[in-house]
MARTIDO-113440 format. One line per field, with one value per atom (N, C-alpha, C): residue number from 0; residue in three letters; atom name; y, z, x. Coordinates in Angstrom, 3 decimals, decimal comma. Layout:
! residues N
resi: (NUM:...)
resn: (ALA:...)
name: (CA:...)
y: (Y:...)
z: (Z:...)
x: (X:...)
END
This chain:
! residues 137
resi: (0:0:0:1:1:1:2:2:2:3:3:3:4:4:4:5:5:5:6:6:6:7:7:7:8:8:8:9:9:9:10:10:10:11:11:11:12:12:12:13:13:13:14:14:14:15:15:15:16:16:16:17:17:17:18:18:18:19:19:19:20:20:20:21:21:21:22:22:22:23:23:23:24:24:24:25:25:25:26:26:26:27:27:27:28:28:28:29:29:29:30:30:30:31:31:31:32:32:32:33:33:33:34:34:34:35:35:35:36:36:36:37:37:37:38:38:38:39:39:39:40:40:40:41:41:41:42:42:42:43:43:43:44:44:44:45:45:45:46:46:46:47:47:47:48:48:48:49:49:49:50:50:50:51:51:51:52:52:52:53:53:53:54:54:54:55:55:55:56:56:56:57:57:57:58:58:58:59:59:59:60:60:60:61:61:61:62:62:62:63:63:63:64:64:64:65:65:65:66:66:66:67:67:67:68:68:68:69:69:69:70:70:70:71:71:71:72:72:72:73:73:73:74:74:74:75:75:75:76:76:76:77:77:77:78:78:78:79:79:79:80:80:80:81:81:81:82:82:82:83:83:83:84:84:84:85:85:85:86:86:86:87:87:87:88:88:88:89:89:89:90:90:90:91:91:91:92:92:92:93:93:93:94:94:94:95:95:95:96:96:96:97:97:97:98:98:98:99:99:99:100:100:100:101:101:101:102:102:102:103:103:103:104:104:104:105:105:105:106:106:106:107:107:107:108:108:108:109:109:109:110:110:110:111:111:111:112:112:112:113:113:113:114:114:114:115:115:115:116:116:116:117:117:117:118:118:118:119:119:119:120:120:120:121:121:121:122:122:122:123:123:123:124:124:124:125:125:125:126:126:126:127:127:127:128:128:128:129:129:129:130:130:130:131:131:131:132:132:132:133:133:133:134:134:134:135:135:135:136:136:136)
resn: (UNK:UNK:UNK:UNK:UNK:UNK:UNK:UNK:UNK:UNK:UNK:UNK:UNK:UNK:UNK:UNK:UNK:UNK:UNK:UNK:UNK:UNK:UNK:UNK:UNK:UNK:UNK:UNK:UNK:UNK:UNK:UNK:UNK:UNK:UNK:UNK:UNK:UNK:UNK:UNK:UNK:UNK:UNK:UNK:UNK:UNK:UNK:UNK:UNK:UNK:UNK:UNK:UNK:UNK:UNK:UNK:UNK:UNK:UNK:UNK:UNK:UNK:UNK:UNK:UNK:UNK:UNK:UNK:UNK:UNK:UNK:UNK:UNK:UNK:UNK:UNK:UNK:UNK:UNK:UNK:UNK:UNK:UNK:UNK:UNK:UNK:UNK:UNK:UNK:UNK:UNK:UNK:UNK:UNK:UNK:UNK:UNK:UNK:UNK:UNK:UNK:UNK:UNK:UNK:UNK:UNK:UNK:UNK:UNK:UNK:UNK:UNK:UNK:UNK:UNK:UNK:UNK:UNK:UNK:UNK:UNK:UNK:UNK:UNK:UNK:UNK:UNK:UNK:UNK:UNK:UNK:UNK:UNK:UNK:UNK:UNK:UNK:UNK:UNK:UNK:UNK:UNK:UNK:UNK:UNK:UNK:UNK:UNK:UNK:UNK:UNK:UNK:UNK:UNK:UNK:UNK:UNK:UNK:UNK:UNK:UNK:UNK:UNK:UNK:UNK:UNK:UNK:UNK:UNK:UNK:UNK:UNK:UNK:UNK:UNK:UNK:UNK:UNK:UNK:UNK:UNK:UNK:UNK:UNK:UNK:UNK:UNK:UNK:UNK:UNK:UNK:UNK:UNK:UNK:UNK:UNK:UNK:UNK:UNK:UNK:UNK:UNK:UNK:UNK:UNK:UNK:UNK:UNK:UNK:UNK:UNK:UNK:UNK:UNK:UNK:UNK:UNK:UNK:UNK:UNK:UNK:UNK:UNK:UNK:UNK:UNK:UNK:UNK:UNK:UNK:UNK:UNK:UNK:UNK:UNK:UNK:UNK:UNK:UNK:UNK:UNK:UNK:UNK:UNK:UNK:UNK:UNK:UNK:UNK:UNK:UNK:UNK:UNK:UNK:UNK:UNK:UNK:UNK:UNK:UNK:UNK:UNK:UNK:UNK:UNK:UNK:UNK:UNK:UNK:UNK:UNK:UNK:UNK:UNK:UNK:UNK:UNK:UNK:UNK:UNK:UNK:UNK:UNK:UNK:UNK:UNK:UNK:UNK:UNK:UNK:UNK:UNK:UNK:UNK:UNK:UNK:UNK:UNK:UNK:UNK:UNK:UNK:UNK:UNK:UNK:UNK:UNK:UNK:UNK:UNK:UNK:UNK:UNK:UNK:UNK:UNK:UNK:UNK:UNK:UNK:UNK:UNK:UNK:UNK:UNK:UNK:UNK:UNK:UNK:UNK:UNK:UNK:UNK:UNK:UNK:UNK:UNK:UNK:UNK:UNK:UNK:UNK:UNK:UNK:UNK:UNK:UNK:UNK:UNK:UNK:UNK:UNK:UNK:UNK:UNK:UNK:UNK:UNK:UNK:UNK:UNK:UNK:UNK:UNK:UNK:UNK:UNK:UNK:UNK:UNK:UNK:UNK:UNK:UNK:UNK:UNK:UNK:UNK:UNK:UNK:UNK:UNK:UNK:UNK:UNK:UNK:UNK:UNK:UNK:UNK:UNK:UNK:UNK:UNK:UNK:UNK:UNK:UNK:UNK:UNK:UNK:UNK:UNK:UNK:UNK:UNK:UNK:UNK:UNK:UNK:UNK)
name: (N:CA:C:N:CA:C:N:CA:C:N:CA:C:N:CA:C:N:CA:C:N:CA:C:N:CA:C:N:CA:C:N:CA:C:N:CA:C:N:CA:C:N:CA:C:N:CA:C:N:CA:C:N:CA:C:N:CA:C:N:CA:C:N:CA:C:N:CA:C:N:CA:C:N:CA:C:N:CA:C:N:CA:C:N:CA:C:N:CA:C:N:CA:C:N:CA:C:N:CA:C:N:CA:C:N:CA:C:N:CA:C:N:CA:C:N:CA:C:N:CA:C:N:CA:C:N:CA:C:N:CA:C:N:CA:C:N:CA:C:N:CA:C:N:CA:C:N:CA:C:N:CA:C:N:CA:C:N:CA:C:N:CA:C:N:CA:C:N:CA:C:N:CA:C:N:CA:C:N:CA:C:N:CA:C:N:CA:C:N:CA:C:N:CA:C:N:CA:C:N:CA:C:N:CA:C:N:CA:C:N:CA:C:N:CA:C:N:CA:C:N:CA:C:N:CA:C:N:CA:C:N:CA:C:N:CA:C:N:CA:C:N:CA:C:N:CA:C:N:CA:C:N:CA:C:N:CA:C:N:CA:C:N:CA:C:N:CA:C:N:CA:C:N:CA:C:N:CA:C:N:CA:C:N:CA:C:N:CA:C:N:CA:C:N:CA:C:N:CA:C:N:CA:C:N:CA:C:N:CA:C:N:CA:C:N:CA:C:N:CA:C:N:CA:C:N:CA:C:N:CA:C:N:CA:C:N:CA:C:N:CA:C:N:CA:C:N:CA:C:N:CA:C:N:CA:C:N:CA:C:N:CA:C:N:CA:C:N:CA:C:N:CA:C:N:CA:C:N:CA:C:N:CA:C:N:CA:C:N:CA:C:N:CA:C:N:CA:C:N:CA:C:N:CA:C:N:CA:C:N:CA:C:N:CA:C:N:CA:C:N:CA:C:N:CA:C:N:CA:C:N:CA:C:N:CA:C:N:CA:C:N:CA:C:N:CA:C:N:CA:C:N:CA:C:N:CA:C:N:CA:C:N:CA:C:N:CA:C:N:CA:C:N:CA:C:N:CA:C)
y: (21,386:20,238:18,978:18,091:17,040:15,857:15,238:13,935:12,941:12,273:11,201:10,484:9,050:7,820:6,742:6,144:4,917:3,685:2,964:1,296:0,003:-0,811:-1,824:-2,986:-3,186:-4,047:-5,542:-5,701:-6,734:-7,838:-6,056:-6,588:-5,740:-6,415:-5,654:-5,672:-4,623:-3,625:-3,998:-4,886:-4,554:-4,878:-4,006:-4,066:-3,799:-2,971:-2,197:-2,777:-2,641:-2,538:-2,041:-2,152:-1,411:0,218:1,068:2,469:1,890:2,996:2,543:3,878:3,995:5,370:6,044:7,378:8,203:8,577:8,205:8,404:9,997:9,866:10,791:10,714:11,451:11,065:11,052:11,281:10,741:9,686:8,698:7,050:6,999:5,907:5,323:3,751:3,127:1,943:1,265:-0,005:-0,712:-1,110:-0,754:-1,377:-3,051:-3,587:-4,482:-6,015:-5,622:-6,662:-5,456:-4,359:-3,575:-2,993:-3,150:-2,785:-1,598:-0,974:0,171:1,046:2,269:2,809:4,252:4,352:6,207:6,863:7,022:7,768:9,116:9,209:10,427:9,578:8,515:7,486:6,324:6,132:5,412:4,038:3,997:2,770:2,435:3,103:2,197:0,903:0,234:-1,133:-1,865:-1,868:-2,516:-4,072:-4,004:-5,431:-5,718:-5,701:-6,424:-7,491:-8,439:-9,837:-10,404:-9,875:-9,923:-10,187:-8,510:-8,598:-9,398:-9,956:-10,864:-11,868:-12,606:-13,848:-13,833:-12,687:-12,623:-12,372:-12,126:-11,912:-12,100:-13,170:-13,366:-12,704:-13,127:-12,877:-11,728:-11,042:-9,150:-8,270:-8,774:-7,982:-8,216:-9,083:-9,681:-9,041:-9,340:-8,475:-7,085:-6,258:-4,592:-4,219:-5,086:-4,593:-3,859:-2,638:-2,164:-1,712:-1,624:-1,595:-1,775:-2,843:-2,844:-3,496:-3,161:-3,249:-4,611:-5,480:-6,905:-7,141:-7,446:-7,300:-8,616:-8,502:-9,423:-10,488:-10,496:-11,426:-12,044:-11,569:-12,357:-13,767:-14,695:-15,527:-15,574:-14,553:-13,879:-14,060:-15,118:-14,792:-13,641:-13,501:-12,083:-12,216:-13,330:-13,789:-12,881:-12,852:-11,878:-10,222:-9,592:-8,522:-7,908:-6,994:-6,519:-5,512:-5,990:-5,454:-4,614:-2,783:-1,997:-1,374:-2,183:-1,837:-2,283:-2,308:-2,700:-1,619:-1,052:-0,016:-0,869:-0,476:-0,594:0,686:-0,354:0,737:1,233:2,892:2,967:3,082:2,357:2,236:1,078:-0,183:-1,564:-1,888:-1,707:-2,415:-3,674:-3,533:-4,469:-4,137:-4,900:-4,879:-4,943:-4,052:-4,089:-4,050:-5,210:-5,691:-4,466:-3,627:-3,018:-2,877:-3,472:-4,562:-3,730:-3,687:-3,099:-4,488:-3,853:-5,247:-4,765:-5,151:-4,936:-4,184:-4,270:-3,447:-1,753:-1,732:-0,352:0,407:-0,498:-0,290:1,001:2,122:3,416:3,545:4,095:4,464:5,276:6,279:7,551:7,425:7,139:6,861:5,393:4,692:4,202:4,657:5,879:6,376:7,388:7,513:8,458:7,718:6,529:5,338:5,075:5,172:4,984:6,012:6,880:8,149:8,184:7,261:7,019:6,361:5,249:3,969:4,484:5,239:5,453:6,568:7,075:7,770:7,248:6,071:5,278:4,498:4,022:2,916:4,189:5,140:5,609:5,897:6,848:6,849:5,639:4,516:3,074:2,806:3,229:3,180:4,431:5,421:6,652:6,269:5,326:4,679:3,570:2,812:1,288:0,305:0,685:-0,286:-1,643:-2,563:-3,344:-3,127:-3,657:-3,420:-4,333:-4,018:-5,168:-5,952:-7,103:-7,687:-7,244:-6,590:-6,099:-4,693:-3,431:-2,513:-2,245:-1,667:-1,387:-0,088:0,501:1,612:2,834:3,933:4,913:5,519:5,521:5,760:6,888)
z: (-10,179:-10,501:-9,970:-10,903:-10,406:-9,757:-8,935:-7,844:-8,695:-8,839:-9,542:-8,947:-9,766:-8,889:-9,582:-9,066:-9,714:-8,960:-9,873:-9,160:-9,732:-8,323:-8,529:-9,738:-10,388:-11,170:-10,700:-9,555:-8,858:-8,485:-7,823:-7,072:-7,868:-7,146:-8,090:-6,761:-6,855:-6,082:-6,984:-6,933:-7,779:-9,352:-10,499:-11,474:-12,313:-11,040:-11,137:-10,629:-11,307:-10,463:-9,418:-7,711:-7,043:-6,753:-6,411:-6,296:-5,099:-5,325:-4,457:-3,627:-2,502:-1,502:-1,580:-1,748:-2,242:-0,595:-0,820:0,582:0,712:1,634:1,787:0,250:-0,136:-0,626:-2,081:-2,442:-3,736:-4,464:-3,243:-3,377:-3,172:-3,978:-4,147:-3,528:-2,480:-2,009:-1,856:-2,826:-2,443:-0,811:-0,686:1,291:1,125:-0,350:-0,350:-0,187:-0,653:-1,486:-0,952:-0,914:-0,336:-1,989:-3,255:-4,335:-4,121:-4,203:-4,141:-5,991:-5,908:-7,184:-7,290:-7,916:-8,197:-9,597:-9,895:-11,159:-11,454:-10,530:-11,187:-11,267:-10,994:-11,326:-12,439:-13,539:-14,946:-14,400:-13,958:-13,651:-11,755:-11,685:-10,165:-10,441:-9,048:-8,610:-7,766:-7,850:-6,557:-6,143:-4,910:-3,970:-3,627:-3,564:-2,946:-3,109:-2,819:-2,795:-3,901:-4,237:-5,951:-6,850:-7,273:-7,742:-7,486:-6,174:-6,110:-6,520:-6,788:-7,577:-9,031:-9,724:-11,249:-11,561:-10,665:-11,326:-10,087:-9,098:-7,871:-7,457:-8,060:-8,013:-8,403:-9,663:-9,712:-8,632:-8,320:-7,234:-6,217:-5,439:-3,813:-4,153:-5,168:-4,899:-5,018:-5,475:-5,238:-3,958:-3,498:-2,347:-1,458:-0,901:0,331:1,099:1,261:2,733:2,123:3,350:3,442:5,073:4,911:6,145:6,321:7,071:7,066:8,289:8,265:9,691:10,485:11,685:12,385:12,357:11,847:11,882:11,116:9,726:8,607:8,918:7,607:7,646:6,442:6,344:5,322:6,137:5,103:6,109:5,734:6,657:6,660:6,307:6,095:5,631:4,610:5,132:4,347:3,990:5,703:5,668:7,044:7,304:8,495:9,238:10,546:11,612:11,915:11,375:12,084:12,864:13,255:14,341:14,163:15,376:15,219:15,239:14,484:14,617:14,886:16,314:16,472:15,914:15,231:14,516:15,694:15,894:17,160:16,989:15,560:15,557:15,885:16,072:16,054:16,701:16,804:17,570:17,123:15,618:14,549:14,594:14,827:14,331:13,429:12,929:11,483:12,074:11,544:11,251:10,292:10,496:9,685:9,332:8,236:7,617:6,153:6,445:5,111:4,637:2,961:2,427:3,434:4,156:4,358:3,453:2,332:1,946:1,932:2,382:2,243:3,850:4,780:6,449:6,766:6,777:7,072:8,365:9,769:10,725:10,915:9,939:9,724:8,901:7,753:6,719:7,006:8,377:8,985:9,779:10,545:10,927:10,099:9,207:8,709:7,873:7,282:7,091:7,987:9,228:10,675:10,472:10,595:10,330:9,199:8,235:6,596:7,290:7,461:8,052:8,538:9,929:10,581:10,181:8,921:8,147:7,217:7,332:5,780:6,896:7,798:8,940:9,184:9,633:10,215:8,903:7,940:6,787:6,136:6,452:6,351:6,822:8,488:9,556:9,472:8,640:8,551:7,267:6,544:4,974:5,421:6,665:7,003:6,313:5,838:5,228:5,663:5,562:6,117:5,908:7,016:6,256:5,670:4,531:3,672:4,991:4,481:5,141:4,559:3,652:3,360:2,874:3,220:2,268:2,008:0,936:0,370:0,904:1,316:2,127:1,046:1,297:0,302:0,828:0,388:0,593:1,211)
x: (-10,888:-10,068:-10,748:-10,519:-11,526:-10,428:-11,406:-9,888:-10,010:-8,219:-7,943:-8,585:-8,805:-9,475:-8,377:-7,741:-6,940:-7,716:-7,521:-8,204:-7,875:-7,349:-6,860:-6,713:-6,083:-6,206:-6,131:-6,539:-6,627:-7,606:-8,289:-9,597:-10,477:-12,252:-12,969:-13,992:-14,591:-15,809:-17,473:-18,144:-19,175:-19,162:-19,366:-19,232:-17,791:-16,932:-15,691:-14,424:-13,031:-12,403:-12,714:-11,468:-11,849:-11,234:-11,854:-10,862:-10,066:-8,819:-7,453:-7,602:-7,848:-6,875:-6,064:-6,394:-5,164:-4,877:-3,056:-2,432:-1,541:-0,690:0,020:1,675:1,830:3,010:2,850:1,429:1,079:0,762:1,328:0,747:-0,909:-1,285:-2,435:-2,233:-3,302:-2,932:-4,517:-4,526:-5,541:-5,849:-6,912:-7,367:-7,398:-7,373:-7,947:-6,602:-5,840:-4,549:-3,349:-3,399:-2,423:-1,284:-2,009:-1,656:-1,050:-0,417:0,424:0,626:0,112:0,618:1,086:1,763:2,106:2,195:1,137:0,877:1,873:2,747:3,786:5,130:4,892:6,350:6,130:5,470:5,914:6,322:7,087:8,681:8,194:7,467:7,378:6,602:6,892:7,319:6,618:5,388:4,189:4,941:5,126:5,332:4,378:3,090:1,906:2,072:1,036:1,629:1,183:0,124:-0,494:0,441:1,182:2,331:3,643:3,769:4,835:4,135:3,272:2,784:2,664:2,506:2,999:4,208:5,002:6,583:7,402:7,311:7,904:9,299:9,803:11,548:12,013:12,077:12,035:11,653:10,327:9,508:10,325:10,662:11,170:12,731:13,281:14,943:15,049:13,397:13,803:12,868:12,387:11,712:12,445:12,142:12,867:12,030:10,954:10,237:9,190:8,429:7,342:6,552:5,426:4,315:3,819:3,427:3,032:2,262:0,605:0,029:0,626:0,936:1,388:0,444:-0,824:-1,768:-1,875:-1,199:-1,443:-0,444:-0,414:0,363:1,562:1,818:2,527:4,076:5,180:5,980:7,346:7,769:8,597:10,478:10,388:12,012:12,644:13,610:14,751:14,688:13,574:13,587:14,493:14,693:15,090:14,294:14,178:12,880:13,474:12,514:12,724:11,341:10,824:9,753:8,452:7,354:6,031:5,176:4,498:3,124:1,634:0,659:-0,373:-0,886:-1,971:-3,230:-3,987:-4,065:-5,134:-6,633:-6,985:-8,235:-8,506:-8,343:-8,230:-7,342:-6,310:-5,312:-4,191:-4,799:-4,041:-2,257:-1,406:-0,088:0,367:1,393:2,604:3,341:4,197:5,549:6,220:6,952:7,694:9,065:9,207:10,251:11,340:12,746:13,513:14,433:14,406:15,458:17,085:17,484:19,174:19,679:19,823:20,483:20,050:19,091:18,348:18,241:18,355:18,124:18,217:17,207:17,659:16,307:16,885:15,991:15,178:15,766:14,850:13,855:14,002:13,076:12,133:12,389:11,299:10,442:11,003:10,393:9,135:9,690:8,763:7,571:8,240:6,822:5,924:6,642:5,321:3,778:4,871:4,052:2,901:3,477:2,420:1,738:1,950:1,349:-0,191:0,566:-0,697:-1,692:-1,190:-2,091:-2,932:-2,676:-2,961:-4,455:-3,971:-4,418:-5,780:-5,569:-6,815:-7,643:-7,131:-8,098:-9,123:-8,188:-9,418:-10,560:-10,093:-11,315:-11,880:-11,425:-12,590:-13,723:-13,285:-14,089:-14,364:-14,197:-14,862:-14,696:-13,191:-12,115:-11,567:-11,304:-10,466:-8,992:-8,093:-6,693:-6,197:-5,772:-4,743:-3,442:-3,250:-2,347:-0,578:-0,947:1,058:0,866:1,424:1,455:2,712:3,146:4,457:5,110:5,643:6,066:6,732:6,283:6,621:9,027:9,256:10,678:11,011)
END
């Protein structure tokens, strides 16, 4: 069986789009813009920030979790803080953020858990990290 490759329609690598990271969950996530995709979901919903600049307002009212490096200048209004993850390759901070209406502790917790799966696989490919990723549910 041969490995999917999905790639950003965003950014571009060279001559190419760029390939996206296949994560835990079945998600695919650009290192680059933090593009988020799932080829077994049709109807999913990338919040990157990309995508919130072609269709601002759709995107920002179904958001329900997402990742935001404390470094960026990305600001974080109208989410609710359920915790900070240090990357232990770097030492980079996420802000990890749900729309209110969605606020569940558990299912942040278990994004941590993505997170820092997502975070080390970068620094195992000598990735940079995107400044927002979209959080799998």
């Amino acid at each position: 069986m041969t490995e999917q490759i999905l790639r950003c329609p965003h950014c571009v690598q060279g001559d190419h789009f760029q390939p996206m990271l296949s994560c835990w969950g079945g998600l695919f996530v650009c290192n680059k813009c933090g593009h988020t995709a799932d080829p077994k979901k049709p109807d999913f919903k990338c919040f990157c920030h990309k995508c919130g600049e072609l269709n601002p307002e759709p995107v920002r009212a179904q958001m329900r979790a997402v990742a935001i490096k404390k470094s960026s200048r990305e600001k974080v209004g109208g989410l609710q803080e359920m915790g900070t993850l240090r990357c232990d390759g770097c030492g980079e901070e996420f802000f990890i953020g749900h729309n209110p209406a969605s606020v569940d502790k558990w299912v942040a917790e278990r994004q941590a858990k993505w997170l820092e799966k997502v975070l080390a696989e970068e620094h195992e490919r000598d990735k940079k990290h995107p400044d927002r990723l979209e959080l799998p549910e």
